[in-house]
C-alpha positions as YAML, in Angstrom:
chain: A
units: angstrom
residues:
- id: 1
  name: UNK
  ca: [-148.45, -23.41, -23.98]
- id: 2
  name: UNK
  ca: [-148.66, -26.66, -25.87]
- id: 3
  name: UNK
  ca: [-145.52, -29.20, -26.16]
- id: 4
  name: UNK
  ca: [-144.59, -29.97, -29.70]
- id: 5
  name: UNK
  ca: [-143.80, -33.55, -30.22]
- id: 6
  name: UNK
  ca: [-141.97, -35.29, -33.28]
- id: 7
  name: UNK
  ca: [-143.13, -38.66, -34.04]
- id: 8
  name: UNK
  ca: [-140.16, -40.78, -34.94]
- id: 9
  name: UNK
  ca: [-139.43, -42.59, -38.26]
- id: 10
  name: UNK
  ca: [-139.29, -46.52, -38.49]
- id: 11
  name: UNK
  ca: [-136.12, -47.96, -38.15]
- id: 12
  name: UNK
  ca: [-135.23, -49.22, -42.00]
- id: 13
  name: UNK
  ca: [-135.12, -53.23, -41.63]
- id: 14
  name: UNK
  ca: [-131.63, -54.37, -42.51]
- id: 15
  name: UNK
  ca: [-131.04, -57.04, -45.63]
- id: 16
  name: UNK
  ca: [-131.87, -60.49, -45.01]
- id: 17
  name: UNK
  ca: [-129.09, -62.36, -43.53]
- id: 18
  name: UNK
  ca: [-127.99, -59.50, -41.88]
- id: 19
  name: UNK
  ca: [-128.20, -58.57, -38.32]
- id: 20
  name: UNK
  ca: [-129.29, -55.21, -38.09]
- id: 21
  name: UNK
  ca: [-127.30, -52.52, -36.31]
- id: 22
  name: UNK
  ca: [-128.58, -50.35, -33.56]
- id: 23
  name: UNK
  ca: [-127.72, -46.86, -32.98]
- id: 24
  name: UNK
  ca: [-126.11, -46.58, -29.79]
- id: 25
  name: UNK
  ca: [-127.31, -43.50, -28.02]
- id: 26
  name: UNK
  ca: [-124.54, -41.18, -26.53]
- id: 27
  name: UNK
  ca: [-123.93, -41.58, -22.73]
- id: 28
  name: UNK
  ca: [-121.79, -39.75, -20.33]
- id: 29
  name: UNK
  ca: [-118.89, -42.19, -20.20]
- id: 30
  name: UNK
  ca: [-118.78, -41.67, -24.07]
- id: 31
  name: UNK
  ca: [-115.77, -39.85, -25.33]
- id: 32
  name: UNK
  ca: [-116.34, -35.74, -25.32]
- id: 33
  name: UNK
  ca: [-116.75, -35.52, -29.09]
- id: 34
  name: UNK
  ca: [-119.23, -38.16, -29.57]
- id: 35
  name: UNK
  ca: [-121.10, -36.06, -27.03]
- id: 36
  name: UNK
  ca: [-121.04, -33.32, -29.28]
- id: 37
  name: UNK
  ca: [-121.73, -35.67, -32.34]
- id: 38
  name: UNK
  ca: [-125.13, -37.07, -30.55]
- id: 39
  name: UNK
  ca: [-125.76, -33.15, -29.15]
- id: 40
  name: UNK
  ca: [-125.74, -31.73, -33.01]
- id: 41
  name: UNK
  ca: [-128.14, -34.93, -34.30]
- id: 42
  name: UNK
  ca: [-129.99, -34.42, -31.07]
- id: 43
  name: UNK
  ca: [-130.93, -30.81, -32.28]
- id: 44
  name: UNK
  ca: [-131.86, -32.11, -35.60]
- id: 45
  name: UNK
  ca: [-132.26, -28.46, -36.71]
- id: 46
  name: UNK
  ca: [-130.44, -25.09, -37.90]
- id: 47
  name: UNK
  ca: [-128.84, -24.95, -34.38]
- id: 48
  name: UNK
  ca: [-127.19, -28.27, -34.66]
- id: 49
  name: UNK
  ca: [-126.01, -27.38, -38.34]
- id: 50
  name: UNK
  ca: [-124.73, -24.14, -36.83]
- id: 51
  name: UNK
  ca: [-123.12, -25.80, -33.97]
- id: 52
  name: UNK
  ca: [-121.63, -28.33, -35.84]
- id: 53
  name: UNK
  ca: [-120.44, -25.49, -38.31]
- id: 54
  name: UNK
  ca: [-118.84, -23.39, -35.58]
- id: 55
  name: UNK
  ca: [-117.52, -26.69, -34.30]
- id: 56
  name: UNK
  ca: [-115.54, -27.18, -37.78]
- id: 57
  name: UNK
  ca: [-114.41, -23.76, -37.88]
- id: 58
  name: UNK
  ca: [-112.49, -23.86, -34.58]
- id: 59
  name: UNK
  ca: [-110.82, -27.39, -35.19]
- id: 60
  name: UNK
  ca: [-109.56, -25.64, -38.57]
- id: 61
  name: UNK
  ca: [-108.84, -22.08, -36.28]
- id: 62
  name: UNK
  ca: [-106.52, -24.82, -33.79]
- id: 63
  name: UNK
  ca: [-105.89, -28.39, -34.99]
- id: 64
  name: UNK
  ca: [-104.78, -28.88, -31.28]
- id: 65
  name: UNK
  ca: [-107.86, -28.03, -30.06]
- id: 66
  name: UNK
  ca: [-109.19, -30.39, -26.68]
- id: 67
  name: UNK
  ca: [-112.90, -30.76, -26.99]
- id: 68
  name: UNK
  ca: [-114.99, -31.39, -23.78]
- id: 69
  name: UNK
  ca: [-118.57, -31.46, -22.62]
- id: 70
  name: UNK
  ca: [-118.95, -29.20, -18.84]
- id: 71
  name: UNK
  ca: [-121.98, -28.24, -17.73]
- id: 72
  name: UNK
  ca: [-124.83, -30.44, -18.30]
- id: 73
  name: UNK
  ca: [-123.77, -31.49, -21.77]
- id: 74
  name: UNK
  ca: [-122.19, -27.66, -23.22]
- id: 75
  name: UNK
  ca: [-119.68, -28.12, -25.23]
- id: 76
  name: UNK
  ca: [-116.25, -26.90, -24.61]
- id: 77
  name: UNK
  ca: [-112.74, -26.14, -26.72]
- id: 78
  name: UNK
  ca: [-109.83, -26.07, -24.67]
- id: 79
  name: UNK
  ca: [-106.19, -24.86, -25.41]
- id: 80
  name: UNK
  ca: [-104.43, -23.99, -22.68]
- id: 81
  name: UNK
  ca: [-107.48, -23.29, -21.40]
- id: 82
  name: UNK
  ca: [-110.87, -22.57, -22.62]
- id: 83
  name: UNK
  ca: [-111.59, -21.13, -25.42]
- id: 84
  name: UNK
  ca: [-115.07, -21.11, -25.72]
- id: 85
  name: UNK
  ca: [-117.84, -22.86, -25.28]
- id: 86
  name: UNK
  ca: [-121.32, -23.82, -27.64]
- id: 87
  name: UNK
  ca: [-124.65, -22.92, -25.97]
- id: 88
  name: UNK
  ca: [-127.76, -23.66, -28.02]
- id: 89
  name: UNK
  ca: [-131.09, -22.24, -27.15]
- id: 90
  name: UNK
  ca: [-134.12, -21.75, -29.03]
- id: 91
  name: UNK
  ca: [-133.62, -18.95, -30.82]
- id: 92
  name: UNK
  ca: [-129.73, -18.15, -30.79]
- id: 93
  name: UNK
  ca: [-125.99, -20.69, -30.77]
- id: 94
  name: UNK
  ca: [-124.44, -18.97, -28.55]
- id: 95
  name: UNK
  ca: [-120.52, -19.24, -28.44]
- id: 96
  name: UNK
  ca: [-119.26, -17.88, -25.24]
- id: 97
  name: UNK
  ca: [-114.84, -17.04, -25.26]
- id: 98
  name: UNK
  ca: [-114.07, -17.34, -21.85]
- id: 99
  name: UNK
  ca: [-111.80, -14.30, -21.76]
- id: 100
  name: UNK
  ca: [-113.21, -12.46, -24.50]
- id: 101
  name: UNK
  ca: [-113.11, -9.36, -22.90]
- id: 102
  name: UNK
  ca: [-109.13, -9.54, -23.12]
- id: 103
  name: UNK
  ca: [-109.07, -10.00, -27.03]
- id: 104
  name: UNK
  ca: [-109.51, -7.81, -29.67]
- id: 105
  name: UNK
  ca: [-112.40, -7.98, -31.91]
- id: 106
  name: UNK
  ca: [-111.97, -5.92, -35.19]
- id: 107
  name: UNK
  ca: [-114.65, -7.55, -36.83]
- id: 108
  name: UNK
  ca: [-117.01, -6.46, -34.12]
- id: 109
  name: UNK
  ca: [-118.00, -10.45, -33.74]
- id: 110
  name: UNK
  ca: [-118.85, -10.12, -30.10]
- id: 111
  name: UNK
  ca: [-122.66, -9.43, -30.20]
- id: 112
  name: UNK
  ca: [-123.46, -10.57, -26.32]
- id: 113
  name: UNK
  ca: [-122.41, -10.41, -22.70]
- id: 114
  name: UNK
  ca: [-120.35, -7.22, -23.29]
- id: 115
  name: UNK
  ca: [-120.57, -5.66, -19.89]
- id: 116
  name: UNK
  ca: [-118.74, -8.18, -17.96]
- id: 117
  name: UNK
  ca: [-115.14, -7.59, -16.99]
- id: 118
  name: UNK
  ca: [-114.11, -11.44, -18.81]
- id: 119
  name: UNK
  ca: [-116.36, -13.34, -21.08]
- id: 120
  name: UNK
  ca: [-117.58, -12.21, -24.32]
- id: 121
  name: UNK
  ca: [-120.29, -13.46, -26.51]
- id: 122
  name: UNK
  ca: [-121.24, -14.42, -30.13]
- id: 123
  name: UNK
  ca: [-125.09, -15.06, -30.61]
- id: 124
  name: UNK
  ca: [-125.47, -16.74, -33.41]
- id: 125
  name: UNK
  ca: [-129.31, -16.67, -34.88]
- id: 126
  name: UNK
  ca: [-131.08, -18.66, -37.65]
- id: 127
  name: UNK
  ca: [-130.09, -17.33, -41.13]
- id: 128
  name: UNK
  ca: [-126.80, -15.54, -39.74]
- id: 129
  name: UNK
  ca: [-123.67, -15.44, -41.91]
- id: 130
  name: UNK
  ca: [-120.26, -16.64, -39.80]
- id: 131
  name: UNK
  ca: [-117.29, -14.52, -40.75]
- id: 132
  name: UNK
  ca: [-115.55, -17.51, -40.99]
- id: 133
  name: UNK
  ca: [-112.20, -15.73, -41.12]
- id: 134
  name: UNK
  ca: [-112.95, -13.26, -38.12]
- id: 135
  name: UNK
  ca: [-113.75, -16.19, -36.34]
- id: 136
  name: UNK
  ca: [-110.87, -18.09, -36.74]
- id: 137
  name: UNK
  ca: [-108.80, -15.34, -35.93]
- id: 138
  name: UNK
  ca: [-110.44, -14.35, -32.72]
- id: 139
  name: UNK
  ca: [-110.08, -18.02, -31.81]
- id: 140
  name: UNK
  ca: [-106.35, -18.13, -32.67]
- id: 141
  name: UNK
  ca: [-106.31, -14.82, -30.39]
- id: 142
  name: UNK
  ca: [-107.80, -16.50, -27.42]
- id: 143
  name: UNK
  ca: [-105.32, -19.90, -27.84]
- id: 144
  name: UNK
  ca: [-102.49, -17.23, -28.17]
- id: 145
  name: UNK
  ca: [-103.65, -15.38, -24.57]
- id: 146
  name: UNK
  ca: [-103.95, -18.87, -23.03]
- id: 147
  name: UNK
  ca: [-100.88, -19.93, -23.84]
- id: 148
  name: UNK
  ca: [-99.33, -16.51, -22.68]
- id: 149
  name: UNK
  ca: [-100.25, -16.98, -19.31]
...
């Protein structure tokens, strides 16, 4: 199996008389969001445009919303609790609700990890829709049954 590669563009030069800028790459003392922001560039693809979408949609779901990164760089939205987190794989964004098994899903959202007695899954593929409104509802459901605890 052969490695693809991706050469990288030049750096544009900055105007003369101007010290030019560079990008400072995200490390782990950097706040949890500009984790995420450096994970969704880092991805460069459809996953990081979903990620980043599905990111969006739960900060409008819950203003109040904590963001962290756990787990080798996953991220994480916390109310009370987690929420869910934001798994990206090759083929599928996967957003895991950490007690989705305790919510309702009318929508029928949950698409993954159904067996298990807590978590519940979305798997999110290239060229899938987001019910943007089931969504947000299922993740004002799980802030709801964290803060009822």
């Amino acid at each position: 199996m052969s490695k693809k590669t991706t050469s990288q563009k030049p750096a544009k030069a900055a105007p003369k008389g101007v010290a030019a800028k560079a990008a400072k790459p995200a490390t782990s003392g950097d706040s949890p969001s500009r984790l995420i922001d450096a994970k969704i560039k880092e991805l460069g693809d459809w996953r990081g445009e979903t990620l980043a979408r599905v990111r969006s949609i739960i900060k409008q779901a819950d203003p109040d919303v904590v963001e962290e990164v756990k787990w080798r760089g996953v991220p994480v939205w916390e109310h009370a609790g987690i929420i869910c987190t934001g798994e990206t794989y090759k083929a599928v964004v996967k957003m895991t609700f950490a007690k989705g098994a305790s919510l309702a899903d009318p929508s029928r959202l949950f698409n993954s990890s159904l067996e298990g007695n807590m978590r519940r899954a979305i798997d999110i593929h290239e060229g899938d829709t987001i019910n943007e409104k089931a969504l947000k509802a299922l993740i004002r459901a799980a802030v709801a049954l964290n803060m009822s605890k």
